[in-house]
Each structure stands twice: as structure tokens, then as C-alpha cells.
N, C-alpha and C positions, 0 to 999 in steps of 0.2 A: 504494500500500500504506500501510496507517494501522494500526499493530494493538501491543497490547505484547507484550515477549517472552514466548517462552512460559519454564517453571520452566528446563529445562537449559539455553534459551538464555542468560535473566538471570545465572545463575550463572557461564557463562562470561564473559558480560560483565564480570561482579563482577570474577573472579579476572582479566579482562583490566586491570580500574582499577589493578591489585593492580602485575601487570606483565605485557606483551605474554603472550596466549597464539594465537601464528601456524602457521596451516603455508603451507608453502612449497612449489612446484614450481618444478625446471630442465630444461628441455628444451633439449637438444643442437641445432642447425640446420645442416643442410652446404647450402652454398649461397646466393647473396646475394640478399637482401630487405632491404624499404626501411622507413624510420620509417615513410612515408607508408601503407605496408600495416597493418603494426601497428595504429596510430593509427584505421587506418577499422576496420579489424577489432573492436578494443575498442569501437568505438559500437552497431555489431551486436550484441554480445556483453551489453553492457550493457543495451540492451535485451531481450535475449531471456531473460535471468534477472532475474525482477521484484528479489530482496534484493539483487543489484548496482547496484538502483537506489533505494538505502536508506541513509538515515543513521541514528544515535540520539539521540533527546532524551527529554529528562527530563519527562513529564508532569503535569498539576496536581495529581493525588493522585499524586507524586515516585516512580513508575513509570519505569522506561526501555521504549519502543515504538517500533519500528521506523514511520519515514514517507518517503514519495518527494518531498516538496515540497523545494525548493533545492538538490537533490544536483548536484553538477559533475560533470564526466566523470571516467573513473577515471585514475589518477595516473598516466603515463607516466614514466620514469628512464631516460634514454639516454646509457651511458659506454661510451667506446671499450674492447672486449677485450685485456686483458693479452697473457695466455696459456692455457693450457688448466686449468689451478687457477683462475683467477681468479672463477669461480662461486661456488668454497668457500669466498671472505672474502667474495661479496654475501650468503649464502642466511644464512651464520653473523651478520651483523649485522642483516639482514631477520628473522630469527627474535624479535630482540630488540628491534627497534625500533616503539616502540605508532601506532596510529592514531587520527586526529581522527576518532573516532566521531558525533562533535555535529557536524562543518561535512564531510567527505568521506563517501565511499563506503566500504564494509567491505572493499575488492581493491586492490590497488595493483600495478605491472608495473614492471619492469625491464630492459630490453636491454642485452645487452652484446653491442658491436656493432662488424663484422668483415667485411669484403670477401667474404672462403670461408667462414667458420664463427660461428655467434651464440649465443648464450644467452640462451635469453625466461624469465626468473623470473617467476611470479605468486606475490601471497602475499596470503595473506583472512585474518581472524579467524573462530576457531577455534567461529563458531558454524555453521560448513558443515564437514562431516567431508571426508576423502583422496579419497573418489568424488565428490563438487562439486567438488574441483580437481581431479579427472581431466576427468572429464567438459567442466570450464572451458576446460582446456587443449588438449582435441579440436575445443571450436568453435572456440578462437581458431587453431589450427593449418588447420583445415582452410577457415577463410575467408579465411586468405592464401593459401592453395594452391589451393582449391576456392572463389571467392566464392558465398555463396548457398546452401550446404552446409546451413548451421545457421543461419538467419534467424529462424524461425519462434519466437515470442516463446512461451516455456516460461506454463503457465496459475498463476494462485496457485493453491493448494491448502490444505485445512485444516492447519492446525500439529500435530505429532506428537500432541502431547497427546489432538487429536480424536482419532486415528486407531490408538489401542491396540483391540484386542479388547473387545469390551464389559465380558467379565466384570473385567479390568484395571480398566478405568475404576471401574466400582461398585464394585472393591475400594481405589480411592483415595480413597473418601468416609469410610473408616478413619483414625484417625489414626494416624502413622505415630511412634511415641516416637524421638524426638531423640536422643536418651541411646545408644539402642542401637546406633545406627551411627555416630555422629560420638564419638569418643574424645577426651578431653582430651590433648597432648600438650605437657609444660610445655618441651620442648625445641625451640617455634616461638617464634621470635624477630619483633621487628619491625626488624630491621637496614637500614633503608632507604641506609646506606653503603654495603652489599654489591650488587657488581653481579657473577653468575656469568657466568663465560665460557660459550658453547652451541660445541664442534668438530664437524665432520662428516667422518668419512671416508667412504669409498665405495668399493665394487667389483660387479662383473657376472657371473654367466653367459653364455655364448654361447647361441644357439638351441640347438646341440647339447646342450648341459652342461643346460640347464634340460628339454629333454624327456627326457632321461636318470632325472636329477631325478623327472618327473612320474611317470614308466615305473615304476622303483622304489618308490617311494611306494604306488602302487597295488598292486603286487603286496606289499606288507607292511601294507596294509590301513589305511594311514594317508592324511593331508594333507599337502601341501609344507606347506601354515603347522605342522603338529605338526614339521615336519623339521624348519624353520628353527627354532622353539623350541627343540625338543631342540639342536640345536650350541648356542646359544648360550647356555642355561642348564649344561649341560655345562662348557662352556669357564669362564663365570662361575665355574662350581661348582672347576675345577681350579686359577682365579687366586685366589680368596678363601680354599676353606677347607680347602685342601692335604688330608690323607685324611680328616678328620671326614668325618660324615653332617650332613649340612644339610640344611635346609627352605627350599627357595629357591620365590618365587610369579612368576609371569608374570602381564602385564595384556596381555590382547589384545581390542582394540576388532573387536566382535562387528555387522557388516552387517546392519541393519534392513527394509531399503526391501523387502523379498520377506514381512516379518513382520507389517505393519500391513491395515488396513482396506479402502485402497486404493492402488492403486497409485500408488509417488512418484513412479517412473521416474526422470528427470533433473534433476532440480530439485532447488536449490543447500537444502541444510540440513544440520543436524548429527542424519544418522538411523544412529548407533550405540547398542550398549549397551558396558560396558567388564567383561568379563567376567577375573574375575583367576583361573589357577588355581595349585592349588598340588601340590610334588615333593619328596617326600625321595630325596636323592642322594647315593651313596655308591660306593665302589668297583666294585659289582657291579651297578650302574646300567650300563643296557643302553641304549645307543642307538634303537633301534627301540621298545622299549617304553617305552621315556620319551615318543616322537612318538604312539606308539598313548595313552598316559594322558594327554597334552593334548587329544585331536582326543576322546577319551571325555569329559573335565569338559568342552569348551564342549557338545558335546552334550546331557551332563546339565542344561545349567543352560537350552537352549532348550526341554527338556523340561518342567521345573523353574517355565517360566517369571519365571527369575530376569532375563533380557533387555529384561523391562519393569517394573522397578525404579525405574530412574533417573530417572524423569520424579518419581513421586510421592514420592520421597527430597527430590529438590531442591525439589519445591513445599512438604514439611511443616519443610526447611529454612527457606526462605526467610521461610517465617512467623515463623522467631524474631527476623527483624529484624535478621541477623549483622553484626557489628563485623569487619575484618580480620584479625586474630587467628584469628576462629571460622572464616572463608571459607576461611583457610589449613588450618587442623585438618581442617576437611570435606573440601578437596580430597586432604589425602593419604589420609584414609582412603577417597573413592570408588578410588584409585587407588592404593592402598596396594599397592609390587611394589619387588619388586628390578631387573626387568627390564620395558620394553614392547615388544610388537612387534607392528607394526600393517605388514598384506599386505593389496593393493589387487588382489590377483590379478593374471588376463589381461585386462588393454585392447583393447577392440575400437577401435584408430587407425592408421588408412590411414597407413607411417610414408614410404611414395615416393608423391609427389604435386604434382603443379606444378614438375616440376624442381628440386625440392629433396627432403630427408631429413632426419626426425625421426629421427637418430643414437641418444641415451637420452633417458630417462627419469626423474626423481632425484627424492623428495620427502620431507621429513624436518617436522618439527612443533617448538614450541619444548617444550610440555611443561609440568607442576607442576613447581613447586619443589624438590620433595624427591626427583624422579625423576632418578636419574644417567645411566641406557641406554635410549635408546630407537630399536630398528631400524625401518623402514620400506621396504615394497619394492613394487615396482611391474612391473612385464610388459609389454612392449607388441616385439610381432612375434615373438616366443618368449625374448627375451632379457631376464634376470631382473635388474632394476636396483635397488641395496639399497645404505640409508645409516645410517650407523651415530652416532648424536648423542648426545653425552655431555656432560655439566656439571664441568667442570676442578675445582671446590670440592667436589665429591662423591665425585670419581675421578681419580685420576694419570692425565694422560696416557700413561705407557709402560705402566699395568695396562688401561687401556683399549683400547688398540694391539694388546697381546699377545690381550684377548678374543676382539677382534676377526676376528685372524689365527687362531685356534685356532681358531674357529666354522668359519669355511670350511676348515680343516684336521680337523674333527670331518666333517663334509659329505664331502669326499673318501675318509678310512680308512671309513665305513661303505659304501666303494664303490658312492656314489652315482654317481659321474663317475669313469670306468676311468684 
């Protein structure tokens, strides 16, 4: 692979120069397995997704471009297992810790490692969205369990950009004014002293609880992801702004791969849109219609075709040449929300195989800057696994805690789960 990035990828790149933007998967493992499996597993793996087998350099017209020449194999990290928290201090300092984009690969793995039980973290930069580390962590699980499972080397494919709708593309030969979307905000700083803490809590549904969940939902004409939003802008809304009426937005990263040209299938990129929507909330805010007026605005805005924005945003950015300052202002305005929360659905991964068990599931993102909450959930065998990441300099930890616990207490009184 030889090629530069495309507009959203470079951008992310940018705001990675700025400071890590990661996401991370943990997967639970009951059962003992060895480095040596691991180990051959990722050479597989890294073969079979050509951008795992990619560094970035800087090229002669001082482009960054993705190429395959000199990559090493991906990073293995092998520390003996604590105890059963011991994930939530790797994934919280993997979130924050950047990578040698010019001399490694864009993935890097982590074990924490255990006689009965392990923990396999992967973490990539954030130019592969939640379903390339799902997807990631299906081949690598199932060529320890299953060798041979997932060999077959994924094909390159045209870059997003190609692969918008036509009428899209011709409308990106427009220029897109600068001014309108990217807001000056004189209260971005360049504090490079300041290092935010990233915390992650976590909690689960059972199978039962989440088909419950699903049952419900459907019969009130909604989505779990409108449910998950409603608790937890809810709960934000009862910790922040006690009885006022608030205007609280949600950013929920909007699944492409079924919206383009041709089909992505499995292959590692970052094919979302980030669709923000927004609620006024007040006392007589209704649980159910709050999830119904989420799952209506992303709808509107697939309609809208606001879904494929992002791409020619960030290319009529990028032409003005941004300074760090500007990268910063731009990021919070694409992303501009009180709250994100980004659902990877149901996984299709075999979780008993090879006499072992893929127990959960966890994956969480580092995030902009300016983002304080951001939930992430994942499914795999009906059981609903969701992490809660917050930025300690944005939000108290016990106002965070309290969100948190009220969201799944919002989710129960709407008897979801009896």
C-alpha cells in the first residue's frame, strides 16, 4: 500500500500529532492460552488487513501517506494479570499513550496474562472506526481458537472518498466556506502542561436483560441506541441542570459501510459519519419519546444526507493549511456535544471455541479534547457490554459516577428489565 491519507483520515492524524486519538478493545478470556498463540495469531492478522501493515511518512510535497515498506510486526505487551480491574489502568493509559506513526504499525496489543483468565487489549488509531476493532478482535480470537478461521488477506479497496454517491462527490467540487462550520473559540488554549486524566467505568447486561431491552424497544417503536441515549442524557440532564429546561446534544457516530458505493465489508477504516442530535429536557420529558426523537434526527439527517459531510468538510479544511489552535476549534465543532455515545450493536463472534470463552467485551475511545462523556457499547452472544469514559478536568469524578449509575437506573424504572 502506497497512497496519502484520505481528508478524515489526515485530520485525524493531525489531531493525533495534537495528542493520542485511540480506541481500544478488552476482551475477557476464560481459559489458558499461550504468548506463542497470540504472537502467531497477530502475523495472520496483520497480514490479512493490508492498513495493519502501514506506517506514516511524511511525503515530498509534506503530505502524510500511508506505505507498507519497513513496517515491523505489531507490538506485543505481555504483563502478568493483577486482578480483575487490572484492564481498567491498561485501557485508561493505552487511550493516552500516542504511537510511532513514522517507524511502527497503526495497532498495538497487550496481554495481561493469567493461568484461568487473560485480557487481550488491542488499541489502533482512531483512523479505523469501533467495527475494524471489532471485526480485529474476531480474527484474532478466532485464530487462537479456530486456526485458519480468518487467513484470507482482506483486498485494498478505494478510500471513502471514492466511494460517496456520485451526486456527493460532484457536490464536493463546491467550495465549502470555512467560516460556517469551524467557529472561532477564544477559550482553546494551547496548555501543553495539561495532561487530562481519561477513567473508564463499566457495567453489563445479561442475555436476558438485553433481549428484554431489545423486546421493549421494538414495541415503543424505537432503537436500543435511542434507549441508551435517552438514560443517559436524562441522567446528565438531572446531574447538571436540576429542574431548568436544557438543551442538551448527543454525538452519535453514524455506520457507513451499508451507505457507500460499494461494499466495505470488513476492512479496517474509519467509515463513520458523526451525527450530533439535539433535546430540550425538562421535567415532562418523557423517557420513550426522548429515544423515539433520537432514532427520528439520525434518520433525518440519513435522509438529509447530512452522513456524507464529513469527508468534504475536512478536505475544504485542510486547505487552509491549519495551525493547532485551528485543528483544535475544528475538532470541537465537528463534534461539538455534551455527551457521545457510540453502539457497535450485535457481534457476530463464536464466544465458546477451542476450549476457551470470550467472557466480554469492553471498548471505549480516547476522544477530542473538549469531550467529557463518552459511552461505548458492544454485544457479543446477547450480552450488552458498555463503558462509560470520562475526562477528570471536565467532570468530577463522583458527578460522573452518579451519571452513570442513574443511566442504568433510568433503563430499569422505564421497565425495561422487570
Amino acid at each position: 500500500m502506497n497512497r496519502l491519507l484520505t481528508p478524515s483520515e489526515h485530520l485525524m492524524w493531525l489531531l493525533g500529532c495534537d495528542r493520542p486519538v485511540n480506541v481500544v478493545l478488552s476482551a475477557t478470556i476464560r481459559g489458558a492460552i499461550s504468548v506463542n498463540q497470540i504472537t502467531e495469531a497477530l502475523g495472520w492478522i496483520q497480514h490479512r488487513h493490508p492498513i495493519l501493515g502501514t506506517r506514516i511518512v511524511i511525503s515530498q510535497q509534506q503530505q502524510p501517506q500511508l506505505v507498507s515498506d519497513g513496517v515491523p510486526a505489531l507490538p506485543l505487551r505481555v504483563i502478568e494479570r493483577q486482578n480483575e480491574e487490572h484492564w481498567l489502568t491498561e485501557i485508561s493509559s493505552e487511550l493516552l499513550r500516542p504511537f510511532s506513526w513514522s517507524e511502527e504499525p497503526l495497532a498495538r496489543v497487550v496481554l495481561l496474562h493469567s493461568p484461568d483468565v487473560s485480557e487481550l487489549l488491542v488499541t489502533y488509531h482512531h483512523i479505523g472506526d469501533g467495527l475494524s476493532g471489532a471485526y480485529l478482535m474476531r480474527d484474532i480470537w478466532c485464530e487462537i481458537t479456530k486456526p485458519g478461521s480468518y487467513r484470507e488477506p482482506l483486498p485494498e479497496i478505494p478510500t471513502i472518498d471514492q466511494l460517496l454517491p456520485p451526486v456527493i462527490r460532484e457536490g464536493e467540487k463546491d467550495v465549502v466556506d470555512f467560516d460556517r462550520f469551524v467557529e472561532v473559540d477564544t477559550t482553546i488554549q494551547l496548555d501543553e502542561a495539561v495532561h487530562p486524566r481519561l477513567h473508564v467505568l463499566h457495567w453489563y447486561f445479561s442475555p436476558e436483560e438485553t433481549n428484554e431491552l431489545v423486546a421493549r424497544c421494538r414495541e415503543e417503536q424505537t432503537t436500543v441506541h435511542g434507549a441508551l441515549c435517552a438514560s443517559f442524557l436524562l441522567s446528565l440532564w438531572h446531574e447538571t441542570s436540576s429542574s431548568k429546561e436544557t438543551v442538551l446534544k448527543c454525538l452519535s457516530p453514524f455506520n457507513l459501510r451499508n451507505y457507500l458505493t460499494i461494499a466495505v465489508g470488513e476492512n479496517f477504516g474509519e467509515y463513520i459519519a458523526r451525527v450530533v442530535t439535539s433535546h430540550t429536557l425538562n421535567q415532562q420529558t418523557q423517557f420513550w419519546d426522548l429515544a423515539r426523537q433520537v432514532k427520528h434526527q439520525i434518520n433525518q439527517a440519513v435522509i438529509d444526507k447530512k452522513i456524507y459531510e464529513g469527508g468534504s468538510k475536512a478536505k475544504s479544511f485542510l486547505s487552509t493549511k491549519p495551525h493547532k489552535t485551528m485543528v483544535r476549534q475544528y475538532a470541537k465543532n465537528i463534534a461539538s456535544s455534551d455527551i457521545a455515545i457510540t453502539n457497535l450493536g450485535r457481534l457476530e463472534i463464536p464466544v465458546h471455541q477451542g476450549g476457551l470463552e470470550l467472557e466480554k467485551l469492553y471498548f471505549t475511545v480516547t476522544g477530542f479534547r473538549h469531550q467529557p462523556i463518552i459511552v461505548a457499547i458492544a454485544t457479543i452472544a446477547g450480552k450488552m457490554c458498555v463503558t462509560f469514559r470520562y475526562q477528570e478536568s471536565l467532570i468530577p469524578s463522583v458527578s460522573a459516577q452518579r451519571i452513570n449509575q442513574k443511566a442504568v437506573e433510568q433503563l430499569r424504572q422505564a421497565h425495561l428489565i422487570p
